[in-house]
Every structure is written in structure tokens, then in C-alpha cells.
C-alpha positions as CSV (number, residue, x, y, z in Angstrom):
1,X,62.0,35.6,-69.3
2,X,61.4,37.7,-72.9
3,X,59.3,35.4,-74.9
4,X,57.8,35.3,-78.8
5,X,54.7,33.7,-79.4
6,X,54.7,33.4,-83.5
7,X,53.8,31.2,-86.2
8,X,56.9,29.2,-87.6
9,X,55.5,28.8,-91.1
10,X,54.1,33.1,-91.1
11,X,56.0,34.8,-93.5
12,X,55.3,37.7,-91.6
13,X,56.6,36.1,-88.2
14,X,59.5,35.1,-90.0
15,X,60.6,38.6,-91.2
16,X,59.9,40.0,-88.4
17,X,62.2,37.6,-86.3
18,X,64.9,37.9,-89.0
19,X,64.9,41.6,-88.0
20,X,65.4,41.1,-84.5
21,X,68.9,42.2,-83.3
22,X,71.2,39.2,-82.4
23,X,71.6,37.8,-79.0
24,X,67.9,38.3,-78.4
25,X,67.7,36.0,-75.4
26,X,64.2,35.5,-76.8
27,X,62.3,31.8,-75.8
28,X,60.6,31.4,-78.9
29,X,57.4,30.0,-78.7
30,X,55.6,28.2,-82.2
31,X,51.8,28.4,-81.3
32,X,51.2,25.3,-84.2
33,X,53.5,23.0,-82.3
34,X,52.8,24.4,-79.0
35,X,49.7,25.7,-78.3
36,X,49.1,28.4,-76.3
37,X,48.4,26.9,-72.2
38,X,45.5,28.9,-70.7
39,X,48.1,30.2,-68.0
40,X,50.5,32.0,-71.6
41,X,46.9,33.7,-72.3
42,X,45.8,34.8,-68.6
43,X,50.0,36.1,-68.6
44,X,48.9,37.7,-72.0
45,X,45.8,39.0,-70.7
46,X,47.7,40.8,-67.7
47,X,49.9,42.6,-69.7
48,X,47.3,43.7,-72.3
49,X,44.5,44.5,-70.5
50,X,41.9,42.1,-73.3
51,X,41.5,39.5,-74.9
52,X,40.1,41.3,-77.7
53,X,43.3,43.0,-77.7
54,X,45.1,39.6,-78.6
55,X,42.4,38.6,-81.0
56,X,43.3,38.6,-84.5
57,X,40.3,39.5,-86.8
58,X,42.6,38.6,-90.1
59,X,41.9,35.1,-89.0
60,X,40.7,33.2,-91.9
61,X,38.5,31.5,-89.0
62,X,37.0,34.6,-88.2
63,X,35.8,35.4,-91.7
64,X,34.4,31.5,-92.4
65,X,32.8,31.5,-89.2
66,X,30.9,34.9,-90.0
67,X,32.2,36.1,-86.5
68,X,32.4,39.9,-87.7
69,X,28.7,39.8,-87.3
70,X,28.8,38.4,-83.9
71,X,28.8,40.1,-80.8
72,X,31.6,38.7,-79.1
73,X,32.8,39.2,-75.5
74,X,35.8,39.4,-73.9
75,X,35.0,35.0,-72.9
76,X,34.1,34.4,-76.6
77,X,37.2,36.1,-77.5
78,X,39.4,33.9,-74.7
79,X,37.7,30.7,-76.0
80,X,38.5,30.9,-79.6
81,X,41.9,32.1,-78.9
82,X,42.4,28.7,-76.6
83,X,40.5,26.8,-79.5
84,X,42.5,27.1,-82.6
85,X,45.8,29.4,-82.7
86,X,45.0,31.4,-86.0
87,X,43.1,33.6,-83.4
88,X,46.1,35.1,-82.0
89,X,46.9,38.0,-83.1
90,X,50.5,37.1,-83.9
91,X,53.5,37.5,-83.1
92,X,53.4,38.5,-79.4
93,X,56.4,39.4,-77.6
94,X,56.6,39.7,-73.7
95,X,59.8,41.7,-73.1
96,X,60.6,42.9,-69.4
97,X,57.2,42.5,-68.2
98,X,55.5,44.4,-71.5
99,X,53.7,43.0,-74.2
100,X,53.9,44.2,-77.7
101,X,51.4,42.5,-80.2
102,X,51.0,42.1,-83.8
103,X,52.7,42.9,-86.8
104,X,52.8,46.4,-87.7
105,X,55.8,48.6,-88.1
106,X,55.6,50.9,-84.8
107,X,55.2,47.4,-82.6
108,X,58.4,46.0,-84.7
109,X,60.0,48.7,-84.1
110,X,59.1,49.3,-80.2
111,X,60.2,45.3,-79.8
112,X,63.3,46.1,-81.7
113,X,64.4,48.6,-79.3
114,X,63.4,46.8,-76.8
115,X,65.5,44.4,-77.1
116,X,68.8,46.5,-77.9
């Protein structure tokens, strides 16, 4: 099953799903309205190889809560991504058994071909 794990109210998320080809066969997955099970993030984990990985350090959280100066571990980085979703670094897509995460143009792109 091809999955998206996003943010419905990301701009960001939301272009980037607009540009998705039609007839995706995507599940879409809102993180805010659903959060993430520990199971999704173990899957997640998997495929990526770390939670660090999946760990989004534009979190607002991760600034207010002075984590840059942390020294965080692959646990710390699993527990904050179960506490609050802003942590995810977002969106992920889980297409045919690969994951593709984040936001920037050469992941878009890989997910968009991908799915064609």
C-alpha cells in the first residue's frame, strides 16, 4: 500500500500533493488528525534506516526547546517524533516498499516518478 504522511494545513504538503500525477492510489495520511502509531514509525524506521533521518530540525519545537544544543540519540529522536507531529520531517511517502522524505525538489521529483 503507497502511503503519504503530510500535514493537511502545510502549504508545502499541499503543493507538493497538488503536483502529484492523478490516479495516485496514494492513502493519505494527516499526521494532526492522525497521529503517527508507533508501528507507521518502526515501518518508517525500516525503510530509512533512522530516526534522525525522519526528524525534522525546521520544527518550531526544536528551536523553543533549545534541542540543537542537545545531544540527541536515535531514542530521543523516536520519542519526540511519537510526542508531537511537527517532528516529522514531512511529507513522507512510502511507495513500493521505498521511502522518500521531506520536501525538497530531487525527493518531489523521485516520488513523482515514482508514481507514474
Amino acid at each position: 500500500m503507497n502511503k503519504i504522511y503530510y500535514l493537511a494545513s502545510c502549504d508545502t504538503c499541499r503543493k507538493i500533493i497538488k503536483s502529484l500525477p492523478k490516479d495516485n492510489n496514494l492513502v493519505f495520511h494527516d499526521i494532526k488528525q492522525n497521529p503517527i502509531t508507533e508501528a507507521e514509525l518502526e515501518e518508517m524506521y525500516k525503510l530509512s534506516g533512522s530516526y534522525e533521518a525522519l526528524f525534522s530540525k525546521k520544527a518550531q519545537l526544536y528551536k523553543s526547546m533549545d534541542l540543537k544544543n542537545k545531544s540527541l540519540t536515535e531514542e530521543d529522536y523516536k520519542k519526540y517524533i511519537l510526542e508531537h507531529y511537527t517532528f516529522l520531517s514531512r511529507p513522507v511517502f512510502i511507495i513500493d516498499d521505498q521511502i522518500y522524505i521531506g520536501n525538497t525538489q530531487p525527493v518531489t521529483l523521485q516520488v513523482t516518478k515514482a508514481l507514474s
